[in-house]
C-alpha positions in Angstrom: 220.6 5.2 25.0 222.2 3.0 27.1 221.5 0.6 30.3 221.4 3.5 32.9 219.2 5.9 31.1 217.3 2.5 30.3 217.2 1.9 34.0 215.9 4.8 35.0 213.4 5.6 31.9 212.2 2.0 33.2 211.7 2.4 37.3 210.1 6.1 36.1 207.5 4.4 33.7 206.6 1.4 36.3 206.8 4.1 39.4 204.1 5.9 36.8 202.0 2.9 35.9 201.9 2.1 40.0 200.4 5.7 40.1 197.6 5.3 37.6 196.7 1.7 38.8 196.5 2.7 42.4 194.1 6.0 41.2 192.3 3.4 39.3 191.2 1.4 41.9 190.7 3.9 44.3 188.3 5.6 41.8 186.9 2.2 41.0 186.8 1.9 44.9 184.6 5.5 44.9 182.5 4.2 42.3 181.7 0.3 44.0 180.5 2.9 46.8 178.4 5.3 44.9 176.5 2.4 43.6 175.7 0.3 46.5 174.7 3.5 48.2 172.2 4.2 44.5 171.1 0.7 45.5 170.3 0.7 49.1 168.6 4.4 48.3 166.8 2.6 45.3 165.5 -0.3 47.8 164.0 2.0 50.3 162.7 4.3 47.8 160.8 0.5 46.1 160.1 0.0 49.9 158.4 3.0 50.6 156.3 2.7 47.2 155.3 -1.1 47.3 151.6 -0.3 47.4 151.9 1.2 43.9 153.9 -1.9 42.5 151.1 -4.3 43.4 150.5 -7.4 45.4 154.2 -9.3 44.9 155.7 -6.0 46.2 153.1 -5.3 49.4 154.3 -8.4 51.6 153.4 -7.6 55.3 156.9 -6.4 56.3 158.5 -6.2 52.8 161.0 -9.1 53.6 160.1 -12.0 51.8 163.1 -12.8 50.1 165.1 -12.3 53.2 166.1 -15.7 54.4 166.3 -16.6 50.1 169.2 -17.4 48.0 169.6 -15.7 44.8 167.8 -18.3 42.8 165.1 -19.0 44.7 164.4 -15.5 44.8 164.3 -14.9 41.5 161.9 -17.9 40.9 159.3 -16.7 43.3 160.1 -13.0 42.1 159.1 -13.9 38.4 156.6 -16.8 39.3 153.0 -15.1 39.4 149.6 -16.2 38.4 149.7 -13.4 35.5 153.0 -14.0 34.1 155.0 -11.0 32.8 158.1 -10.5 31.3 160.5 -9.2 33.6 163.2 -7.6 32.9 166.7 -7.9 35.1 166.6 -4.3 36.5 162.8 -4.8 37.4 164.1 -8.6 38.9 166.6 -5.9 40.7 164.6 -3.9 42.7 161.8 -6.1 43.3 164.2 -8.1 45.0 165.5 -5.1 46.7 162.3 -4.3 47.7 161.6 -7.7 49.2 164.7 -7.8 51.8 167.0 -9.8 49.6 170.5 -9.7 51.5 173.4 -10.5 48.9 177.4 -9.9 49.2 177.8 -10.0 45.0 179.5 -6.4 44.0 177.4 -6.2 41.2 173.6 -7.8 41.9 172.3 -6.9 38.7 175.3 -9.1 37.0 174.7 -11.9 39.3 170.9 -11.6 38.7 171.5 -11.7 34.5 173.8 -14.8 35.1 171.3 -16.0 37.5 169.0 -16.3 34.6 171.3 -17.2 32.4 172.1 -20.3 34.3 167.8 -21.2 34.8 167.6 -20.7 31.4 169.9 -23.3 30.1 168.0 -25.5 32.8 164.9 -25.0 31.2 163.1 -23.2 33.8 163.0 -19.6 33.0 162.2 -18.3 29.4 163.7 -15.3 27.8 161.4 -13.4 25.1 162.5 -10.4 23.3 160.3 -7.2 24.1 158.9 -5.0 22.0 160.9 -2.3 23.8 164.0 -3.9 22.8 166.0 -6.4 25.5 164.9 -9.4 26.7 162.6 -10.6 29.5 162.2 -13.2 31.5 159.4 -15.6 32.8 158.8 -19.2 34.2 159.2 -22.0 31.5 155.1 -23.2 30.9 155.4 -26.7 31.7 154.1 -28.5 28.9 150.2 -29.5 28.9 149.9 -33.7 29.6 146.9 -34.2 26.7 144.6 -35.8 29.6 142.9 -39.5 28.6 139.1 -38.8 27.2 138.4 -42.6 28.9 139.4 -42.6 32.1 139.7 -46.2 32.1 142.2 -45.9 29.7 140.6 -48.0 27.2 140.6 -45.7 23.9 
């Protein structure tokens, strides 16, 4: 073979991999857009049903993490007086469901790292579930054993 068939078998293979990136991304494209209109479907449908996923769910106008960043969401999302594990996808549309507003492209990555992150803080636990995958719950602060004499004379 030489340099002009070389040349030319060369511009055809890049003019080819142009083609299949640009059909990537536009079915990538397609795809970002089938999701985020699954998730805004998914939110109303959570919205419409809130009475049935009890009292953190039925705020009076279903916006309560409106005006929350991610993190603080998820803390008050997962912080309740009968702690459960939750699991990211439930995290998802609870959050959803309360008004969260976020620009990531994919929440329920940002909501796993989210997690990930309070974790290694120390203020979210992860347990496995029986039903295989973890979930996640406020760190217990530890107990303070409390002085048997309060005036601390033992």
């Amino acid at each position: 073979m030489d340099s002009t068939q070389l040349s030319t078998l060369r511009s055809k293979l890049s003019k080819e991999i142009q083609e299949l990136e640009q059909e990537l991304e536009s079915k990538l494209k397609e795809r970002r857009e089938k999701i985020k209109a699954i998730d805004l479907v998914r939110g109303m449908l959570v919205e419409e049903s809130s009475g049935q996923l009890g009292n953190k769910a039925a705020d009076v106008d279903g916006k309560r993490f409106l005006k929350m960043g991610l993190q603080e969401a998820i803390l008050n999302c997962i912080d309740e007086p009968d702690p459960h594990l939750w699991t990211v996808p439930a995290i998802k549309k609870e959050l959803l469901a309360g008004g969260l507003k976020s620009k990531a492209k994919d929440l329920y990555s940002s909501i796993s790292a989210t997690l990930q992150r309070l974790e290694s803080k120390g203020r979210v636990q992860s347990e496995k579930r029986e039903k295989g995958g973890k979930g996640y719950k406020i760190k217990e602060k530890e107990a303070t054993s409390p002085n048997p004499d309060p005036s601390g004379n033992n």
